[in-house]
N, CA and C of each residue as an Amber inpcrd file, in Angstrom:
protein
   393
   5.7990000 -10.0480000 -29.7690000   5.8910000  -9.8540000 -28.3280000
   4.5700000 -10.2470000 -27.6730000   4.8300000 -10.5510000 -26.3300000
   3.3160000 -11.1160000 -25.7380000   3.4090000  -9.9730000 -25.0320000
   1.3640000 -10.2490000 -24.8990000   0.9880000  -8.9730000 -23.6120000
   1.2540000  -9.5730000 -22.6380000   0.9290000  -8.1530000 -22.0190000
   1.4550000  -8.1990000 -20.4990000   0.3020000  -8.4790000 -19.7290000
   0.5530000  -9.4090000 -18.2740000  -0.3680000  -9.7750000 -17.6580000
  -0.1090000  -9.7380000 -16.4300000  -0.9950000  -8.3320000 -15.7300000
  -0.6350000  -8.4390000 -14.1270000  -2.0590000  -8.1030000 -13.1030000
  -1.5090000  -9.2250000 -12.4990000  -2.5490000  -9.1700000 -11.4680000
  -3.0990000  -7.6050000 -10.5190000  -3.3610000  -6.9050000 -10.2340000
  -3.5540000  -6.1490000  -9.4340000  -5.1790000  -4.8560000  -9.1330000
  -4.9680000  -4.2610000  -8.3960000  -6.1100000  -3.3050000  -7.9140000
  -6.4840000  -2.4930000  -9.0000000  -7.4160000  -2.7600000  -9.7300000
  -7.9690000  -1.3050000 -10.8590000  -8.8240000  -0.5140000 -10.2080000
  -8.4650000   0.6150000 -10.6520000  -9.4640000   1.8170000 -10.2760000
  -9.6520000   2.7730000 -11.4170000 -10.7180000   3.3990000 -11.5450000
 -10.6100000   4.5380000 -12.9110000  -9.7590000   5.7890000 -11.9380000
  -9.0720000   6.3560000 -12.9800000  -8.7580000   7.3360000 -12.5910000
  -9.5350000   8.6850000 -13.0290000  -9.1590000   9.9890000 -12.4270000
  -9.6840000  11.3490000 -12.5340000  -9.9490000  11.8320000 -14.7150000
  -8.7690000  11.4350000 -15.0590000  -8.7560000  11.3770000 -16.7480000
  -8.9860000  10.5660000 -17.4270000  -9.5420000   9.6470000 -17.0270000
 -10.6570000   8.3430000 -17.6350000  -9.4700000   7.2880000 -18.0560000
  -8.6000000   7.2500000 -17.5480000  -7.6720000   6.0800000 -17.7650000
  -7.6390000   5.3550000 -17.0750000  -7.5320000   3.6960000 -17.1150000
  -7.4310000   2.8100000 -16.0540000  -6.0290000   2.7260000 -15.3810000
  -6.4230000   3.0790000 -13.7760000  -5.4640000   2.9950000 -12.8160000
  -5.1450000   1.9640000 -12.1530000  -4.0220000   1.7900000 -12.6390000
  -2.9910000  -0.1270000 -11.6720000  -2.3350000   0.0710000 -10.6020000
  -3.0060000  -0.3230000  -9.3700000  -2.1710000  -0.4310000  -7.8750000
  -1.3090000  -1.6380000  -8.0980000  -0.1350000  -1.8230000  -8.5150000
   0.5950000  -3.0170000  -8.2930000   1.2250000  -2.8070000  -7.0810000
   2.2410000  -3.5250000  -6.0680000   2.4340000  -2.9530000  -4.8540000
   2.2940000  -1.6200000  -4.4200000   4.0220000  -1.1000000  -4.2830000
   4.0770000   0.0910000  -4.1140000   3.6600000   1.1050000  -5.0580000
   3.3780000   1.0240000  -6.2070000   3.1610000   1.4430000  -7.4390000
   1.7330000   1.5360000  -8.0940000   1.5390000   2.9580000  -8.5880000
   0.6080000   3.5100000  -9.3820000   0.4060000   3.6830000 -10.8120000
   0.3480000   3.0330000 -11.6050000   0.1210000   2.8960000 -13.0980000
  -1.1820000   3.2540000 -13.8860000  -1.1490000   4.4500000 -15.0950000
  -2.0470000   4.5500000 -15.8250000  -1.8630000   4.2910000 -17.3310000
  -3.3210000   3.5300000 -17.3340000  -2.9680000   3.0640000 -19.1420000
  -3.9090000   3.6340000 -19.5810000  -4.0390000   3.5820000 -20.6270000
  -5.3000000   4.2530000 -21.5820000  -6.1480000   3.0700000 -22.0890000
  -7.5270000   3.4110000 -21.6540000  -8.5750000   2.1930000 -21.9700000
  -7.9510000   1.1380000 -23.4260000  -7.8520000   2.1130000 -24.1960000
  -7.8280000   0.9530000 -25.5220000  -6.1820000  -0.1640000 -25.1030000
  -5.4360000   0.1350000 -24.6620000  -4.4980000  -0.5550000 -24.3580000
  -4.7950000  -2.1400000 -23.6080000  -6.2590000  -2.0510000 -23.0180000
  -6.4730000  -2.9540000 -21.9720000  -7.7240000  -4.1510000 -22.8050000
  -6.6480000  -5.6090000 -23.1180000  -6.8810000  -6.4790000 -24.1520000
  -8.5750000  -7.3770000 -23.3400000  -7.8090000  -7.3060000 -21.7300000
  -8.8400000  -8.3310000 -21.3590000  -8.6790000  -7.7360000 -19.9140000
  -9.9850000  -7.7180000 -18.9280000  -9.9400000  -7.6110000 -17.3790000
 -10.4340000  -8.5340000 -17.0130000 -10.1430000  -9.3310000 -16.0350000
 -11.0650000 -10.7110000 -15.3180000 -10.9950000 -10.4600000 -13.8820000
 -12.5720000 -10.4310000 -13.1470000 -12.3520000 -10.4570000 -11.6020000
 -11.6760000 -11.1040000 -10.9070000 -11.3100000 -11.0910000  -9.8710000
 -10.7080000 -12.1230000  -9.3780000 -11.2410000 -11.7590000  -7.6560000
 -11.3000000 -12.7010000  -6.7800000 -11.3890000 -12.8340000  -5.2700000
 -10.6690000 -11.5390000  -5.0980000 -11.4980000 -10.9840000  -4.1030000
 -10.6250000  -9.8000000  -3.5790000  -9.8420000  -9.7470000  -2.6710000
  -8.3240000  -9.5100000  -2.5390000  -7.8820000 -10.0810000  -1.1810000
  -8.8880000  -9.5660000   0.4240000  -8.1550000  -9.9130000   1.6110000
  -8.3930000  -9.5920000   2.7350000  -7.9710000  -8.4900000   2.9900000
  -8.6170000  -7.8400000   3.5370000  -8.8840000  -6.4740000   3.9070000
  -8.8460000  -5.2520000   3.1410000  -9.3050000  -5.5930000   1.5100000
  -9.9620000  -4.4610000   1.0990000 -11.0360000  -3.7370000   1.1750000
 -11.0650000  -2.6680000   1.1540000 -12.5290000  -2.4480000   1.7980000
 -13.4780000  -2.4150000   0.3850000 -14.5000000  -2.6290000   0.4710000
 -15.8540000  -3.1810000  -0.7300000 -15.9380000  -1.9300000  -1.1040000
 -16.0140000  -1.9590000  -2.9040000 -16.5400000  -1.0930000  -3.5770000
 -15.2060000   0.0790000  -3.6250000 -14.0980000   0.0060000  -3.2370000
 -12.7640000   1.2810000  -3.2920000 -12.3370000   0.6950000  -4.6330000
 -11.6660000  -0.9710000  -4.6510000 -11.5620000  -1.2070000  -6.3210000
 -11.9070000  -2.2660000  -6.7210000 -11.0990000  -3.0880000  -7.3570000
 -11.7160000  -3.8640000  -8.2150000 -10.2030000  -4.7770000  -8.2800000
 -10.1480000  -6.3400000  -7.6840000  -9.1510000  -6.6280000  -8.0940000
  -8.9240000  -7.3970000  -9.1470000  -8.2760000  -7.6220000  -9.9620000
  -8.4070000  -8.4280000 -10.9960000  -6.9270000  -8.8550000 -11.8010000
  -7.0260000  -9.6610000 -12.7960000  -6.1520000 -10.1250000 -13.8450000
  -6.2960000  -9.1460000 -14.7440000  -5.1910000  -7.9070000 -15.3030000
  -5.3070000  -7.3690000 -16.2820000  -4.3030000  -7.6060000 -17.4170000
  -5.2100000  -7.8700000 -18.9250000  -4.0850000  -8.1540000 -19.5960000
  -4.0090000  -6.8650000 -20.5870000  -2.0900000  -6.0920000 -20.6270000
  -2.5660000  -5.4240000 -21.5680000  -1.5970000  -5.4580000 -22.6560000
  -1.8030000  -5.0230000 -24.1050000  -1.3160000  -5.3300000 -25.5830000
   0.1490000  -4.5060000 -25.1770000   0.7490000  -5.9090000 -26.2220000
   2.3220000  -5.4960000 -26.2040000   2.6740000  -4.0650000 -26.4080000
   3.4700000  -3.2430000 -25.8930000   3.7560000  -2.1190000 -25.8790000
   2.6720000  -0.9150000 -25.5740000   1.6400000  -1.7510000 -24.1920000
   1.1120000  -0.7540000 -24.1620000   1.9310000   0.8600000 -23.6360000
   1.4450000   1.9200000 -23.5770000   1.4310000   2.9430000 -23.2410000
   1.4430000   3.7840000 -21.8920000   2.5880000   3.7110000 -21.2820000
   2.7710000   3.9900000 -19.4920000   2.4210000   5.7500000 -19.4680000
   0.8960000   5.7770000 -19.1880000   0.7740000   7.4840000 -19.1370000
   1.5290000   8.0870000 -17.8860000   1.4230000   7.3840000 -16.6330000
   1.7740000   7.4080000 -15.6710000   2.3840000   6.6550000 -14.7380000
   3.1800000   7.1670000 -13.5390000   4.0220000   6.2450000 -12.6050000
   3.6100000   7.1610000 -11.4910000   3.3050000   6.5730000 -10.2630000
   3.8260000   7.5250000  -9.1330000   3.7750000   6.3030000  -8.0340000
   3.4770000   6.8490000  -6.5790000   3.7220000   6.1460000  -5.1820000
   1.8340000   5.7150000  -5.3140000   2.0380000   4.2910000  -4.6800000
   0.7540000   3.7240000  -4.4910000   0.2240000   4.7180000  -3.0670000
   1.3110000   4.8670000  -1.9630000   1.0240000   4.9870000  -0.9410000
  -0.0470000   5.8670000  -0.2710000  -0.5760000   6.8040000  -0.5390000
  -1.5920000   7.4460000  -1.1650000  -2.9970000   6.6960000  -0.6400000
  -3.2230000   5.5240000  -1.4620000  -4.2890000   5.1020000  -2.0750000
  -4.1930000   4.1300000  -0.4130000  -3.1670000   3.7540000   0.2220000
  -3.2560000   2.3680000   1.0310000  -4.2590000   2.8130000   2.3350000
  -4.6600000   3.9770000   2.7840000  -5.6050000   4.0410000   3.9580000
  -7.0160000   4.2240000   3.5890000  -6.6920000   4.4820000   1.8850000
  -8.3950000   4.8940000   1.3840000  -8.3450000   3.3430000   0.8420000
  -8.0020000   2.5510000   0.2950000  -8.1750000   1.2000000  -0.1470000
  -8.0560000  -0.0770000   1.3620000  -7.9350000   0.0310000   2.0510000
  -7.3400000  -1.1120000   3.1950000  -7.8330000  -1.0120000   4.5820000
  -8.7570000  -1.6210000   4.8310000  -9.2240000  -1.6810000   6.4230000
  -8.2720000  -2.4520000   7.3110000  -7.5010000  -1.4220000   7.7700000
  -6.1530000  -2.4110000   8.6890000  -6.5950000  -1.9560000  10.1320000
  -6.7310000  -3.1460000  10.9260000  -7.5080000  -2.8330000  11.8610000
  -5.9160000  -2.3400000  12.8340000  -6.2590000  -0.9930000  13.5280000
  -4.9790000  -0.5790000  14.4680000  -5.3640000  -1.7550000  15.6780000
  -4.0800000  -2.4890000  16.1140000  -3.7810000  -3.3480000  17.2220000
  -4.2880000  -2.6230000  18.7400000  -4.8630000  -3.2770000  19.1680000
  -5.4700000  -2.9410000  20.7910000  -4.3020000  -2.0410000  21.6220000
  -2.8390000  -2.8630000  21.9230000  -2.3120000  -1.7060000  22.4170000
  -1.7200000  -0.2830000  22.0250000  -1.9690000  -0.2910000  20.4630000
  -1.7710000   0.9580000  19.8800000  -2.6880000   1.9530000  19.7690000
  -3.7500000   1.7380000  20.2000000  -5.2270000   2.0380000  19.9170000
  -5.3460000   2.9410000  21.4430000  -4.8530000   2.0790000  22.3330000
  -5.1710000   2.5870000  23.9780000  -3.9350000   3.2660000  24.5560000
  -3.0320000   3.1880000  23.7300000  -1.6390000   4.0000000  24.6000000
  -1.2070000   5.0820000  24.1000000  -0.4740000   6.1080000  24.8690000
   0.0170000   7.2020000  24.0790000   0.8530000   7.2470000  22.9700000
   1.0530000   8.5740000  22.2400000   1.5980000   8.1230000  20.7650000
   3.2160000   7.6620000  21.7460000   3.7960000   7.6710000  22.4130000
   5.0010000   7.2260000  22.7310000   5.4560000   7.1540000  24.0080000
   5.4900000   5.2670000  24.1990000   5.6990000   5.1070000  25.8470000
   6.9360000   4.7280000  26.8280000   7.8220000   5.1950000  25.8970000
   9.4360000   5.0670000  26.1320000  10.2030000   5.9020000  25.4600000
  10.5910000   7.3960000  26.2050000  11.2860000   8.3670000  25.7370000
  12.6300000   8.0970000  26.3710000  13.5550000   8.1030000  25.1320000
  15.1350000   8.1450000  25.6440000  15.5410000   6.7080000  25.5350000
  15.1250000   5.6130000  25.4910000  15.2700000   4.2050000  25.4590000
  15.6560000   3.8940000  23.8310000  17.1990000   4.1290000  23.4530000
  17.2620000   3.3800000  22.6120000  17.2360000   1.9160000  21.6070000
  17.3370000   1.3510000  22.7470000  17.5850000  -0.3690000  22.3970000
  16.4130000  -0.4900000  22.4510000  14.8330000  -0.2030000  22.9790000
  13.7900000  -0.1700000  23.1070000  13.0450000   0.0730000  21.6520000
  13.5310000   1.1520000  21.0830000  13.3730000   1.9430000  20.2220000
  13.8340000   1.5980000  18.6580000  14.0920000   0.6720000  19.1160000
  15.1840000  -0.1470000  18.0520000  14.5670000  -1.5110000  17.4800000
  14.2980000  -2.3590000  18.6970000  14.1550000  -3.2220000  18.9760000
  12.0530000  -3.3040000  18.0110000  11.5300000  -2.0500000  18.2410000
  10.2170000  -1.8130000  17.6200000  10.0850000  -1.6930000  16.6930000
  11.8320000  -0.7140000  16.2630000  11.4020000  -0.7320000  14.7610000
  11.7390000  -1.8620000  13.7820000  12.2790000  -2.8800000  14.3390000
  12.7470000  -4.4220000  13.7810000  11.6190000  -4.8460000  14.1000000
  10.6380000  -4.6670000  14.9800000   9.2110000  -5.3740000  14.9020000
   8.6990000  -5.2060000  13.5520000   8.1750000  -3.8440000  13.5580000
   7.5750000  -2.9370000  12.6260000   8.3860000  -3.4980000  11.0220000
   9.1630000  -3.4180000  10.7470000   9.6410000  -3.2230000   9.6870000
   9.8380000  -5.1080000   9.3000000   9.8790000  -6.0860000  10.2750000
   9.5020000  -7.4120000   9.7800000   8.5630000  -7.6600000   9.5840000
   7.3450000  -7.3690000   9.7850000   5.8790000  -7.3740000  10.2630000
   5.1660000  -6.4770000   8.5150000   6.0140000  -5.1160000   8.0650000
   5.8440000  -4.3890000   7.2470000   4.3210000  -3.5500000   7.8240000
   4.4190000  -3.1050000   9.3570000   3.6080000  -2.3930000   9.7450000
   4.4120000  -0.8260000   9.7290000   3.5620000  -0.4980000   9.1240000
   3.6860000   1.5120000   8.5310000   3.4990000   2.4430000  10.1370000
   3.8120000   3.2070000  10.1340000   3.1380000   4.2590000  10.8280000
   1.5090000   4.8040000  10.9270000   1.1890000   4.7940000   9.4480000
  -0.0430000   5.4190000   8.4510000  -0.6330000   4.3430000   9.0620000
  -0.1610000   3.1100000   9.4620000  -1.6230000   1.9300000   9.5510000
  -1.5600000   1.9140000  11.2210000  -0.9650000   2.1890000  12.0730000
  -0.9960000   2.4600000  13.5080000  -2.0240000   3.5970000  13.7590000
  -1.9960000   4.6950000  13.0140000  -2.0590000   5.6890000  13.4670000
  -1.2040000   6.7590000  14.8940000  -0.1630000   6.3360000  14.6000000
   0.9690000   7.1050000  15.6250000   2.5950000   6.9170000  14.7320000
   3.5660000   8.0560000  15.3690000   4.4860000   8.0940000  14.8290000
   5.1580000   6.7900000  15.4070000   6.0590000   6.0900000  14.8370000
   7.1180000   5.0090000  15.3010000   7.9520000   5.3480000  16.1780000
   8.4650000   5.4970000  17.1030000   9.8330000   6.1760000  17.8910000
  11.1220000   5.7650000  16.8930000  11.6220000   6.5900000  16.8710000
  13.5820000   6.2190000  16.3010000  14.0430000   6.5250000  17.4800000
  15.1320000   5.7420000  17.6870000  16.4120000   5.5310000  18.2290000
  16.6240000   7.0970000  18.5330000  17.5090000   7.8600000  19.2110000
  17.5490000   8.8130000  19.6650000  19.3190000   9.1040000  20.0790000
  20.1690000   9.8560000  18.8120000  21.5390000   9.7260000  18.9530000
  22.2690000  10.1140000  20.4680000  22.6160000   9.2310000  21.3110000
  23.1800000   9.9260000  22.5570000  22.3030000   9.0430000  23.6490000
  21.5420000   8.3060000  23.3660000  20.5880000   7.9590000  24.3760000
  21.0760000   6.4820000  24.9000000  21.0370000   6.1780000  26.1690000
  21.2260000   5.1140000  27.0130000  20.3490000   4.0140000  26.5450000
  21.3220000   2.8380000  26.7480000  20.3540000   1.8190000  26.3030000
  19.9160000   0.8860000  27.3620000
């Protein structure tokens, strides 16, 4: 069997195992599992010194100590700059406007802008409401 080889965010973790941000996803292996690490360019908008991105290769059948949600890690790892009019307006400037409300969250969700990276809640649609 060949090792495995994936690109992504290392970080040590709290129990001395190396921690894999692959997207949504949190992975821990145990040092000896990990054949080869190579730096690589760090993407855009990580912030310096949170991790380390790289090529990790690790031996066939390594050892999955752990799984959980990356999501966690994405406001302490990622300088996402909040957009000017989200920054200056109240958390919500159209109450009762469904098609409005709708229409943002098809922004949001093509775009793959979070809530967590606005800093304000998203409006939902509102059952009963005029459009």
């Amino acid at each position: 069997m060949q090792p495995l080889v994936i690109e992504a965010l290392i970080l040590k973790s709290p129990d001395d195992l190396v921690r894999v941000i692959v997207g949504k996803h949190c992975l821990d292996f145990p040092p000896a599992d990990v054949l080869d690490l190579h730096e690589l360019p760090a993407p855009s908008g990580l912030i310096p010194g949170r991790a380390v991105y790289a090529r990790l290769t690790l031996r066939s059948g390594a050892t999955l100590m752990r799984i959980a949600s990356a999501q966690d890690y994405e406001p302490l790892l990622w300088a996402w700059r909040r957009p000017f009019p989200y920054a200056t307006r109240p958390e919500r400037s159209v109450d009762g406007d469904a098609h409005m409300a709708e229409q943002e969250q098809a922004y949001f969700r093509e775009r793959g802008i979070t809530a967590e990276m606005l800093g304000v809640a998203i409006p939902t649609p509102q059952a009963g409401a005029s459009a």
